[in-house]
C-alpha positions, 0 to 999 in steps of 0.5 A, a space after each residue: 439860555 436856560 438860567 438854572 438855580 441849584 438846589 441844595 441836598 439839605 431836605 434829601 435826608 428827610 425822606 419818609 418812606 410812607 409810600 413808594 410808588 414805581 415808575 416809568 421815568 422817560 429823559 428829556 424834554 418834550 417837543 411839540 410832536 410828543 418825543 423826548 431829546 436832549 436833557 431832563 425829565 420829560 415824563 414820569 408814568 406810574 406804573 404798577 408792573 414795570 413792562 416797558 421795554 428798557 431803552 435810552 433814554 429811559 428808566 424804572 424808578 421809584 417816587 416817594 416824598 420827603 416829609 417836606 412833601 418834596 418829590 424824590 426819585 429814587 433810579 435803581 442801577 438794574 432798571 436802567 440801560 448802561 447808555 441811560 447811566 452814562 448820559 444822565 447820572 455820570 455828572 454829580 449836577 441833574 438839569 431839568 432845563 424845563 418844569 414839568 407838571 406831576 400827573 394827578 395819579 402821581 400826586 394820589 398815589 404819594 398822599 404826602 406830596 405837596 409838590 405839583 411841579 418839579 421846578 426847572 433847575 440843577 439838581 445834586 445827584 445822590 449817588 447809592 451803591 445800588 442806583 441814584 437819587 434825585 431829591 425835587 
């Protein structure tokens, strides 16, 4: 069993928006034939033009980091298929049940980022009138 730690939302208010980058955010964790089930974050992909096709379970976002140099994902509600809504933003807790390793152009593109793995855990969800928001 997955021993969670919680994360507090006490660094989220400290977002500085310097840069913001868009993203392709794909949910769950990554089996060994490259897919995604279950709960988590199982690949963030910076994109310039988000292009792909919205399914579940997947979302546009936009990453920026806190002046702590914690990552912050930002899901705006439009980017996202009503089933993604309701299967990973419905709980006021986000699991990350493995970590996950921040590619490079994501560590280049938010130059204040000092953070290179998400740490597996349970994460408060903010939620917004036009989307939530994840504070690493």
């Amino acid at each position: 069993m997955t021993d969670y730690s919680i994360f507090s939302l006490s660094h989220a208010r400290e977002t500085k928006y310097i840069s913001r980058v868009r993203a392709d955010v794909e949910f769950g964790v990554m089996q060994a034939n490259g897919d995604c089930v279950g709960i988590g974050i199982c690949r963030i992909t910076a994109t310039n033009a988000l292009t792909h096709p919205r399914r579940c379970p997947r979302a546009k976002a936009f990453l920026s980091a806190s002046e702590a140099g914690r990552l912050e994902i930002f899901f705006p509600r439009n980017g996202m298929l009503p089933c993604t809504e309701r299967a990973f933003f419905r709980s006021r807790m986000f699991p990350v049940p493995v970590p996950i390793f921040l590619a490079e152009d994501i560590r280049v593109a938010l130059p204040g980022l000092q953070q290179i793995i998400l740490e597996a855990g349970l994460y408060p969800v903010q939620t917004e009138a036009s989307g939530y928001r994840l504070a690493f």
